[in-house]
C-alpha positions in Angstrom: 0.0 0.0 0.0 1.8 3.4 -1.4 2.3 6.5 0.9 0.0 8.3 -0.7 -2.9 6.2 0.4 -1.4 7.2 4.1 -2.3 10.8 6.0 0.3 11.3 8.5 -0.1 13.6 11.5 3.7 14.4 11.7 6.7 12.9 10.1 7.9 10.6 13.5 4.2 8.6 12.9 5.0 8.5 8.9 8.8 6.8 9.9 6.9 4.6 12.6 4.8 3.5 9.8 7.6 2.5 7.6 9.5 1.2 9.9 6.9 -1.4 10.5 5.4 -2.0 7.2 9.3 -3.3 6.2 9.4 -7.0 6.1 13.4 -6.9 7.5 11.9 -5.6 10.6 10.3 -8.9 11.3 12.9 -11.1 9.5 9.9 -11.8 7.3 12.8 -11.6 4.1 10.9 -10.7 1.2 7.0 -11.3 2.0 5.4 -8.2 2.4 3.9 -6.8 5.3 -0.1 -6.3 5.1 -1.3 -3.3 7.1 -5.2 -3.3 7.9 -6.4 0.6 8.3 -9.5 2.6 9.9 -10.4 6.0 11.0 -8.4 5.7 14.3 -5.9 2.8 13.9 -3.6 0.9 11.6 -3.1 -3.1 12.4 0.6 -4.6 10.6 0.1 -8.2 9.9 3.2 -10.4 9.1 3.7 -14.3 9.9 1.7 -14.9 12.7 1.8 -11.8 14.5 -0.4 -8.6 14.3 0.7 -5.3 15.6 -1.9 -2.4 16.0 -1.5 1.0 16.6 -3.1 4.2 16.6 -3.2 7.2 14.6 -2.3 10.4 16.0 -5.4 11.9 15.4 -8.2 14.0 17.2 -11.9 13.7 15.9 -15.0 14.6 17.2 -15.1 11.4 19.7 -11.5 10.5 20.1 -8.1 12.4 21.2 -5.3 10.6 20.4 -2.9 13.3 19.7 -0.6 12.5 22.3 1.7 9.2 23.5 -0.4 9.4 26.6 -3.7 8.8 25.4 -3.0 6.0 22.8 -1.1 3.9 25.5 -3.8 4.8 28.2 -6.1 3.3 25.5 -3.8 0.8 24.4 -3.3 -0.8 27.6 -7.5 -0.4 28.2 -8.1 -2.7 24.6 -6.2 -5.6 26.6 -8.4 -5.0 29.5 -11.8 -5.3 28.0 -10.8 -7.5 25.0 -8.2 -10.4 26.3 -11.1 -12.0 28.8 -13.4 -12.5 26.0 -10.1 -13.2 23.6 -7.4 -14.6 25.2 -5.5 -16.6 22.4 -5.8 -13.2 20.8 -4.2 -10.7 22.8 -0.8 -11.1 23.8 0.1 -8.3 24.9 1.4 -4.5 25.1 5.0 -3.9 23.3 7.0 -0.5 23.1 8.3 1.0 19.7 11.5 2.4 20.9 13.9 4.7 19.1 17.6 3.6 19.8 20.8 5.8 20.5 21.4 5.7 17.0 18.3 7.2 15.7 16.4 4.0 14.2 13.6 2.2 15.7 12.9 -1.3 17.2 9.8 -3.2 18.4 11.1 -3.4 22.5 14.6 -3.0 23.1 16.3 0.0 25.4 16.1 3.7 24.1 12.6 5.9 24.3 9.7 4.8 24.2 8.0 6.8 21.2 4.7 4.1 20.4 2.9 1.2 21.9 1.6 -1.6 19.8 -1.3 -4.1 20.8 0.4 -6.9 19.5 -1.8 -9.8 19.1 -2.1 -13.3 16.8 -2.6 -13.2 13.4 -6.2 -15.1 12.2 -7.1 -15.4 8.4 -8.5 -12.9 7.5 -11.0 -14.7 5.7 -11.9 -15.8 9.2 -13.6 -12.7 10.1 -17.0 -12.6 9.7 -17.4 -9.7 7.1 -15.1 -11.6 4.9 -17.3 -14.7 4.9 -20.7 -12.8 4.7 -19.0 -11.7 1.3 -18.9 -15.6 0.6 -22.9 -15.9 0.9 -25.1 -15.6 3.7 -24.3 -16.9 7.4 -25.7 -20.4 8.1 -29.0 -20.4 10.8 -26.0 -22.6 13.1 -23.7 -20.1 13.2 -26.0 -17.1 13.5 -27.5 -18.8 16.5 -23.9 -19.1 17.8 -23.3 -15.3 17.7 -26.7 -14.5 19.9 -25.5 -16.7 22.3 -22.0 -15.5 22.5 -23.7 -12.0 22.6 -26.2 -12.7 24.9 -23.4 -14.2 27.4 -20.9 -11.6 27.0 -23.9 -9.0 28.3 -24.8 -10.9 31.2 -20.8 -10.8 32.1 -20.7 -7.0 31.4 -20.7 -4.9 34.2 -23.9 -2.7 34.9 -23.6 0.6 34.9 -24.9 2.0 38.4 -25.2 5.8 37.8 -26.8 5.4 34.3 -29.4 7.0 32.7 -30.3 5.1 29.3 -31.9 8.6 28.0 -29.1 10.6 28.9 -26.1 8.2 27.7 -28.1 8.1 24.0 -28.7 12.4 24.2 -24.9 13.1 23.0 -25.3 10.2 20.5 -28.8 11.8 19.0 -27.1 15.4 19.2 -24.2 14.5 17.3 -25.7 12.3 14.6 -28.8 14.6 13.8 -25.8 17.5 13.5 -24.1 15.8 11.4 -26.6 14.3 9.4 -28.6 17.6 9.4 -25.9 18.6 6.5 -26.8 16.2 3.8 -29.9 14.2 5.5 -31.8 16.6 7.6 -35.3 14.3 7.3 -33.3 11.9 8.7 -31.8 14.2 11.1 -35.4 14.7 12.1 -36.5 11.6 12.6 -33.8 10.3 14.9 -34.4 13.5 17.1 -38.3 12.6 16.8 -37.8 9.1 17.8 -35.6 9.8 20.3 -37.7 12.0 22.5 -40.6 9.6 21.8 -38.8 6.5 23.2 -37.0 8.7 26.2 -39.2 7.2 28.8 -38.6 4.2 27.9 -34.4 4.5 27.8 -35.1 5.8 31.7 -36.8 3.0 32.1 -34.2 0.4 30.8 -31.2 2.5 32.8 -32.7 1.6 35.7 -33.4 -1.9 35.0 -30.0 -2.5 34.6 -30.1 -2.9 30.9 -27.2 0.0 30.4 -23.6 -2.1 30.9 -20.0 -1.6 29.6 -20.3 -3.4 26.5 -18.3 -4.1 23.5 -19.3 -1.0 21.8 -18.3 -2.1 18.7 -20.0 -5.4 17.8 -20.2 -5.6 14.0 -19.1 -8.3 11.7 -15.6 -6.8 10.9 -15.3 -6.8 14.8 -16.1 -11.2 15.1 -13.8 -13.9 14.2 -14.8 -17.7 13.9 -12.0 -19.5 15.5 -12.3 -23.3 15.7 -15.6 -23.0 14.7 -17.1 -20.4 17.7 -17.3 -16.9 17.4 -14.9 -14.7 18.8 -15.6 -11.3 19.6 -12.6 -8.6 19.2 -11.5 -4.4 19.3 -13.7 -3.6 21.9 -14.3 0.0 21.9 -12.0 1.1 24.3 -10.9 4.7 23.8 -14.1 5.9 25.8 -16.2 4.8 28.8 -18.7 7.1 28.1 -19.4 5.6 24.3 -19.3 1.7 25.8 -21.3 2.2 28.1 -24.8 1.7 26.5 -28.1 -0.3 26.1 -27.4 -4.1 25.6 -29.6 -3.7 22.8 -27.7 -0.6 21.1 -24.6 -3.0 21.5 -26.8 -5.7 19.8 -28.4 -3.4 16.9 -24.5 -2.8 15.5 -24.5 -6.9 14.1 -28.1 -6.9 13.2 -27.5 -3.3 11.0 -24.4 -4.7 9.5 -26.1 -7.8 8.2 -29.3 -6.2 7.4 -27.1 -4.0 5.4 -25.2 -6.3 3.3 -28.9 -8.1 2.4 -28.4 -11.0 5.2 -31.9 -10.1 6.4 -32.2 -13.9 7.1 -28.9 -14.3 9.6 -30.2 -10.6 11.1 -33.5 -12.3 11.8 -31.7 -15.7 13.4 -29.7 -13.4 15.8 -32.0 -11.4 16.9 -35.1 -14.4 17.6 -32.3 -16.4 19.6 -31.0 -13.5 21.7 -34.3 -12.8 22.5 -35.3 -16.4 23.3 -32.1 -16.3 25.5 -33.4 -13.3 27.5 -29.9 -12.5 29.2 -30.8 -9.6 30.7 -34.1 -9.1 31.1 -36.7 -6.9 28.9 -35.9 -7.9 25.8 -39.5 -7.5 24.0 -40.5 -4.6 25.8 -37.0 -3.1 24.5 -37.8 -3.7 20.7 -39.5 0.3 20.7 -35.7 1.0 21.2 -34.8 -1.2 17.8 -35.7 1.5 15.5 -33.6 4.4 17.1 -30.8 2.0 17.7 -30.1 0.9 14.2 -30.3 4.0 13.3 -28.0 5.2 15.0 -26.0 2.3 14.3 -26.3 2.9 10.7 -25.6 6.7 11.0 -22.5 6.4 13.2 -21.1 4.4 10.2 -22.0 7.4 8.1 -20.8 9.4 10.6 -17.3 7.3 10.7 -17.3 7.4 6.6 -17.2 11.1 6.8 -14.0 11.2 9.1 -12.4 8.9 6.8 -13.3 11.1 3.9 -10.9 14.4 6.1 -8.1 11.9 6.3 -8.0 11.0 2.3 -7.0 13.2 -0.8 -10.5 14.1 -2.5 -9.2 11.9 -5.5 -10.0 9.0 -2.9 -12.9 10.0 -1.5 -15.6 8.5 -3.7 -16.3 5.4 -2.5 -16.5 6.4 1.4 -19.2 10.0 0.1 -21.1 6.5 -1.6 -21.0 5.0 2.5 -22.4 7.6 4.2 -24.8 8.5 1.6 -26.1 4.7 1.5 -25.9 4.2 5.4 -27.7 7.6 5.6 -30.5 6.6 4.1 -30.6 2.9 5.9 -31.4 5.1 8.7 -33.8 7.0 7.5 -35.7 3.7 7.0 -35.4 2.1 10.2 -36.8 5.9 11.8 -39.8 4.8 9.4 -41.1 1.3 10.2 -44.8 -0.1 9.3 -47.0 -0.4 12.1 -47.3 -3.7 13.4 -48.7 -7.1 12.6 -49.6 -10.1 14.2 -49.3 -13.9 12.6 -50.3 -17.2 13.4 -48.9 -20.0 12.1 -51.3 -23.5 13.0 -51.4 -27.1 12.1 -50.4 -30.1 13.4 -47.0 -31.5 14.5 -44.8 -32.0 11.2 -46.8 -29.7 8.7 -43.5 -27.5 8.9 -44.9 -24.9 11.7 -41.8 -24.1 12.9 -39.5 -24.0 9.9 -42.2 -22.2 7.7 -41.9 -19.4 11.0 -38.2 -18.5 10.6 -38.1 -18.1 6.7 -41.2 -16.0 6.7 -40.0 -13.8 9.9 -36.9 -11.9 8.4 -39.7 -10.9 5.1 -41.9 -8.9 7.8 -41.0 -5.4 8.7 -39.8 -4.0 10.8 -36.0 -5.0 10.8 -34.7 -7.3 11.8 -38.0 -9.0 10.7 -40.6 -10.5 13.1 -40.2 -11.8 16.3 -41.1 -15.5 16.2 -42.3 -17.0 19.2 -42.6 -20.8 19.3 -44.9 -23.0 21.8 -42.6 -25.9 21.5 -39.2 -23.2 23.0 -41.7 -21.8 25.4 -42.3 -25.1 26.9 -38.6 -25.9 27.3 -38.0 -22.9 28.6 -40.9 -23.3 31.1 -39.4 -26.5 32.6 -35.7 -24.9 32.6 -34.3 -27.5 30.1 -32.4 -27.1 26.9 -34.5 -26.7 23.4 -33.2 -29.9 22.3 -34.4 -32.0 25.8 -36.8 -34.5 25.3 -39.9 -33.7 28.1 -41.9 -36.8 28.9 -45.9 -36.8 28.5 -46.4 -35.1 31.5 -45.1 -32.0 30.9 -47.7 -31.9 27.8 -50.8 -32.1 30.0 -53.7 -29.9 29.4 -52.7 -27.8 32.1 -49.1 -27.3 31.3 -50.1 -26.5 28.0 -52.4 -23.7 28.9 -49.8 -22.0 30.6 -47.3 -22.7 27.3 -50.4 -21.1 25.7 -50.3 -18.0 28.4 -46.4 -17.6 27.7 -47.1 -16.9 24.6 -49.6 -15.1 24.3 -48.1 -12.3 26.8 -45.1 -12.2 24.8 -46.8 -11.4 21.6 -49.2 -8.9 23.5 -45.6 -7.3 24.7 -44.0 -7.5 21.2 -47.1 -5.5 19.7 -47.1 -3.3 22.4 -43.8 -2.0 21.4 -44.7 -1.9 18.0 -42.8 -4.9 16.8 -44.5 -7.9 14.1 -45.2 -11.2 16.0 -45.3 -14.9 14.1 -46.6 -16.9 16.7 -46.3 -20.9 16.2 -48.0 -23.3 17.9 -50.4 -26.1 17.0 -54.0 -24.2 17.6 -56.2 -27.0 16.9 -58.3 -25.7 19.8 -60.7 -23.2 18.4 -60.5 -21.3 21.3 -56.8 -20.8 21.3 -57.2 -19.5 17.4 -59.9 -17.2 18.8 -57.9 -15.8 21.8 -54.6 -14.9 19.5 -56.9 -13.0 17.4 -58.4 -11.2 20.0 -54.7 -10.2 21.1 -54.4 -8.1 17.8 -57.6 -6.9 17.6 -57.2 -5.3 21.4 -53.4 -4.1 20.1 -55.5 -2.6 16.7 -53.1 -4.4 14.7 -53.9 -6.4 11.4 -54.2 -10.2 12.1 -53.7 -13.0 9.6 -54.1 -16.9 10.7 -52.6 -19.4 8.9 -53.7 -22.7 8.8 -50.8 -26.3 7.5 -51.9 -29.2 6.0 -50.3 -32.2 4.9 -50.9 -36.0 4.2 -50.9 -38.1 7.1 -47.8 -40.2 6.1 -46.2 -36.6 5.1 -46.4 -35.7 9.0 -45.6 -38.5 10.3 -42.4 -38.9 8.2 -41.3 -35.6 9.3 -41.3 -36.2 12.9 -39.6 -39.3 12.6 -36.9 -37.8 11.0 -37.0 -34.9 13.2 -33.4 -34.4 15.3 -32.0 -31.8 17.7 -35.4 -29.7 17.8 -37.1 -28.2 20.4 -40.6 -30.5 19.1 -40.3 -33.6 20.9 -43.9 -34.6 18.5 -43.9 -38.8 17.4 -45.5 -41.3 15.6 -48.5 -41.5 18.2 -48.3 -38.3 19.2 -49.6 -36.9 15.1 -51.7 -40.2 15.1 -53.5 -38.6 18.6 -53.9 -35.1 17.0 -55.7 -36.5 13.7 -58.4 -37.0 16.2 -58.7 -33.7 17.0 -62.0 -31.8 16.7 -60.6 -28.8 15.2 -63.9 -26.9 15.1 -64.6 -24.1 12.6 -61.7 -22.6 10.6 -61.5 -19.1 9.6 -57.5 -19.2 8.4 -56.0 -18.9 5.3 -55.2 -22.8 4.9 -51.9 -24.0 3.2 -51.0 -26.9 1.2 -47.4 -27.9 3.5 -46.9 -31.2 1.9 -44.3 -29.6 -0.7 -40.9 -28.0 0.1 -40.6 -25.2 3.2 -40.0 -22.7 0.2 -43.3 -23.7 -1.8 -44.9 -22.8 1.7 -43.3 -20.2 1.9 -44.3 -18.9 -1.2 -47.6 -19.4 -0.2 -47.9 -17.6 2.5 -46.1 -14.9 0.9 -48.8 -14.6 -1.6 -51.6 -14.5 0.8 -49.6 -11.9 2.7 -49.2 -9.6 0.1 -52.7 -9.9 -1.3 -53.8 -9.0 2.5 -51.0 -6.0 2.1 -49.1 -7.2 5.1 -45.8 -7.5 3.4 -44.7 -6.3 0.1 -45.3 -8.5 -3.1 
């Protein structure tokens, strides 16, 4: 990478620079050194080592103009990042200047730079690299809620914070520099903001506001032996780090939304908030729209900093960023009142499945939340999804409280303005009766749908059924053929094909209904 790419901020940094971008300085004979670059920092990979520095720069929200500062910081990344990291970061090393004037990583003479130096991983090992490859696998996007949901139960909660009051700078600053280029959107976020305040008090107090990565976006996660791995933890400020678990959240579902992953967005998001890890996850989706916003505006934001660091030659492609992130924001300040869906039929018509591909095609982003008996019922007992419950634990009582669970959570989700696909078997026509009545009272539009399928169709299904939260048999579809299902009002759907010709389906009776686009 040429020079002239580079901005210096004075000519010790651009020596620095060169001195570690020569492959001599790591023995590394001839193979070239590949340096990694953002607004704030450049990272020098060679062999297996990485070392990352910071620019001397001051910007709106960071100061690292002097040694001071980028070593306080540097020595703060290790802190926040290594526990959740530890084959990662290494360690701290000093870029010394020696008697004779020339530099050395370590070494006697005075200390003029620290380095984060940490272990090379592939590149292609980070997860914006494979989202280029095609979208994330359901497996692995379930694998990143979890690691997310865990590494916010381990964060510490803020005690003095106010969730309202944290955001205000964040709102202030985007809608100024948005109100440029983008003041609608500059509007909005203001607008939404003030609207949702109460609610950000609320969620302070809760303990929902922790120190948490602050920077959790795909570019930010490596897969390492097959597990997530979450890295460059904001740590140059307190202040920005210390937010709403779900503003730390709304970073990974804006940066697949994004880049079209609507699908892995939707995953994440449905398996966090089955996790619940903190508590008040579904009333917390009114936040969603403000947070991805934001989310989507500080990378506009970021884009523009870039954009003062580059030679206006170079600038194209980052005034393209913030104009397309811009406008991403703009949509999630707009979303389509809510909508509530029922998905019936009996075990093996494909309930479940046909949920989570419709779910990421209803607005708002990150799609629907989908809320399944079968999950509910585990989660009821305290086991894992995949834990086989005995017949017991499907008597008529337990299932009217499964039935209860549910229907509170989709009562909550509506509340705060959020689509609902609720998926359970409803062959009670009271049950179909009462999840109607949940978005009547909510005044939001309702549409019931209604699988079939040939008997040997369900039963094959079932009992080739592994590592699901259903734990329906043989004799278990064989008892609910016998069902008196009553009168039925919903749109009923041929599931005896593919998930995708369901799917389809749906999708067509959806979109004549106006609920989703066509």
């Amino acid at each position: 990478m040429p020079d002239s790419v580079f901005t210096f901020a004075d000519e010790e940094e651009r020596q620095i620079c060169a001195f570690l971008r020569n492959p001599a300085t790591h023995g590394s004979g001839d193979h070239p050194v590949e340096i990694v670059e953002t607004h704030i920092a450049r990272v020098f990979l060679v062999g297996d080592d990485a070392y990352k520095l910071r620019k001397r720069v001051h910007l709106r929200f960071v100061d690292f103009s002097t040694l001071h500062a980028r070593h306080a910081a540097a020595v703060r990344e290790m802190e926040i990042n290594r526990p959740h990291a530890p084959t990662i970061y290494l360690g701290l090393v000093p870029i010394v200047r020696t008697e004779d004037g020339s530099f050395s990583i370590g070494g006697h003479g005075e200390i003029v730079e620290w380095a984060v130096h940490m272990r090379r991983f592939p590149q292609d090992a980070v997860l914006s690299r494979r989202e280029e490859q095609g979208p994330l696998s359901e497996e692995l996007a379930k694998s990143l809620a979890d690691m997310i949901a865990r590494y916010h139960q381990d964060s510490p909660i803020s005690q003095t914070a106010d969730g309202a009051r944290i955001m205000a700078p964040v709102v202030d600053q985007l809608s100024s520099a948005l109100s440029y280029g983008y003041p609608d959107v500059a509007q909005r976020l203001t607008e939404a903001f003030t609207r949702i305040t109460p609610l950000l008090i609320k969620r302070g107090d809760a303990g929902c506001v922790r120190r948490c990565h602050g920077d959790m976006h795909l570019g930010n996660i490596v897969l390492i032996d097959g597990h997530p791995i979450p890295f460059d933890a904001l740590e140059f400020s307190e202040a920005l780090a210390t937010i709403d678990v779900l503003y730390d959240l709304a970073f990974l579902l804006m940066d697949l939304d994004a880049r079209g992953d609507r699908q892995a967005a939707n995953a994440v998001f449905n398996a966090y908030a089955a996790f619940e890890p903190i508590g008040g996850e579904i009333e917390g989706l009114a936040c969603l729209p403000l947070f991805l916003a934001c989310r989507a505006g500080v990378r506009a934001v970021v884009a523009m900093a870039r954009t003062e660091q580059l030679e206006p030659e170079d600038q194209a492609e980052l005034k393209a960023v913030i104009g397309r992130n811009a406008r991403l924001a703009g949509a999630y300040l707009a979303p389509p009142p809510p909508v509530m869906i029922a998905i019936g039929g009996l075990s093996g018509t494909g309930k479940s499945t046909l949920a989570a591909l419709l779910a990421p095609h209803v607005e708002p982003v990150p799609g629907a939340l989908h809320i399944r008996s079968d999950v509910e019922r585990k989660r009821l007992f305290g086991v894992p999804e995949t834990q086989r419950l005995d017949r017991q634990h499907y008597r008529v009582g337990t299932a009217h409280r499964v039935y209860s669970i549910v229907e509170d959570k989709a009562r909550r989700a509506l509340a705060a303005g959020h689509a609902v696909i609720v998926d359970a078997v409803f062959a009670n026509s009271e049950e179909r009766a009462t999840v109607e009545a949940i978005a009547r009272d909510a005044g939001c539009p309702f549409v019931g749908v209604w699988l079939k399928a040939p008997t040997e169709t369900l039963i094959a299904r079932v009992e080739h059924r592994h590592g699901d939260a259903s734990d329906a048999d043989r004799r278990v579809v064989r008892e609910q053929l016998g069902y008196d299902l009553g009168e039925m009002s919903w749109h009923q759907i041929d599931a005896s094909g593919t998930p995708e010709h369901s799917l389809a389906e749906v999708r067509k009776v959806l979109a004549s209904l106006g609920v989703i686009a066509g």
